[in-house]
C-alpha positions, 0 to 999 in steps of 0.5 A: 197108368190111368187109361183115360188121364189124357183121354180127349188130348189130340198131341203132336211130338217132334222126333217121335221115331225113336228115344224120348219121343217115342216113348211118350207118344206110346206113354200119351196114347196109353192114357188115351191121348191120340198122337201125331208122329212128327220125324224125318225118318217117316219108316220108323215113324210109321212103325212106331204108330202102327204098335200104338194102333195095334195096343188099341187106345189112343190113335196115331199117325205119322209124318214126314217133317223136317222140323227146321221148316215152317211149311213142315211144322204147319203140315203137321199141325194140319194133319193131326186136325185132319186125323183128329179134328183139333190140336191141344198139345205140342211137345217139341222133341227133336234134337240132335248133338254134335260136340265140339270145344270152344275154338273148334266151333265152325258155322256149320256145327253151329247152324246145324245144333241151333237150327234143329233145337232152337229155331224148329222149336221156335217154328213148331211154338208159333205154328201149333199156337196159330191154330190153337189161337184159331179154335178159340180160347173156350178148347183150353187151356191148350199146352206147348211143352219143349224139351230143354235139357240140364244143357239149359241151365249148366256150362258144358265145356264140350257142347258149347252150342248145344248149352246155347240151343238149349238156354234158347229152349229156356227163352223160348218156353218162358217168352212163349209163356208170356205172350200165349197166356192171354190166348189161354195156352200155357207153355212149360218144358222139362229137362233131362240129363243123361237118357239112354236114347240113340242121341246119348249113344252117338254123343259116347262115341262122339265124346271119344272122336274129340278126345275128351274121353278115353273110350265109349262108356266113360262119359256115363261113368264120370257124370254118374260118380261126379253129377248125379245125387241119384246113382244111375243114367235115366231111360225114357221111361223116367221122362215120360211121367213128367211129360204125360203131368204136362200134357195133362189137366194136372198142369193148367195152373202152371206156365213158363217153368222147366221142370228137371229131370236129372238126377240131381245134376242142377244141383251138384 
């Protein structure tokens, strides 16, 4: 890992307590990068940042934000130009899932799956890129970055709103692309598949509440024999690689695409 490949990158990560996001605002910060620690659970947060601190590269912070809310999404963007002097990357990571087949939605699964996926997204997008708009093109290009999933490109009949949030997410990062460019700021995502991250753990007990398996592991099991051309779940680490080439002078030349990182699930 190149210690300075993100040297210079002032970044703010959504849902940076704990899974993916941790493990690329620890990955960031490696390769120089200073990072803002953006999570409801601002203990874990905090704790996740003092270790970045103490391995001695880049820098972090962390905030408390609830990323459903505008005046959240604008504090943190201010406190990591506060910390750091400016914004060049946002990674959008926060997100949760709640399963539920078709005709056992209720509004309340749906205001709360579409509200931290797509509408937090879409707040974080508009609030980094009115600062970025605000440095002035010559500090680019800057680099949104949103986390989509296979959900935004394949049919789950269990996760109905999760596939909606997530086809959002695919929206947002090819409208984003369009409207930003001309303010010398690209937008691109990527797209997991199954990660071992404590949202994947919930959703293998979920999946057993609503009866769609039989017992916690099943869920992995299937999508591992039936899903996948490369034979294993993936871990944070297998994202962070993609994350880091986004948030890097390796993507400039690159805008409105969603790159995934799924095994082969797309495919199948």
């Amino acid at each position: 890992m190149d210690p300075e490949r993100l040297k210079g990158k002032n970044i703010l990560i959504t849902g940076a307590a704990r899974g993916m996001g941790a493990a690329n605002a620890e990955a960031f910060a490696a390769q120089g990068a200073n990072v803002c620690l953006g999570d409801l659970d601002l203990d874990a947060a905090q704790e996740m940042a003092n270790r970045i601190n103490a391995a001695g590269n880049g820098r972090a912070i962390a905030v408390r934000m609830d990323v459903t809310k505008r005046a959240d999404n604008a504090a943190a963007v201010a406190a990591t130009v506060e910390a750091f002097g400016s914004i060049n990357v946002g990674l959008f990571n926060a997100g949760l899932n709640k399963p539920r087949f078709f005709m056992d939605i209720d509004e309340d699964n749906w205001d709360l799956i579409m509200d931290v996926n797509t509408k937090a997204m879409w707040l974080g997008m508009q609030e980094t890129a009115r600062q970025m708009i605000a440095q002035g093109k010559d500090g680019g290009p800057y680099k949104l970055i949103n986390v989509g999933s296979i959900a935004s490109r394949k049919p789950l009949i269990d996760v109905t709103v999760y596939c909606t949030s997530k086809y959002g997410c695919l929206a947002l990062t090819h409208c984003g692309a369009l409207a930003l460019a001309e303010h010398n700021i690209t937008v691109n995502g990527y797209a997991p598949g199954v990660v071992v991250t404590p949202l994947w753990e919930q959703l293998d007990k979920d999946l057993v509440d609503i009866g769609f398996k039989d017992r916690e592991g099943q869920a992995y099991e299937d999508i591992v024999r039936d899903a996948l051309q490369i034979k294993r779940v993936s871990y944070p680490d297998d994202i962070t690689g993609t994350a880091s080439f986004l948030a890097s002078k390796d993507s400039d030349y690159m805008t409105g695409q969603m790159i995934h990182i799924d095994g082969g699930w797309c495919i199948q």
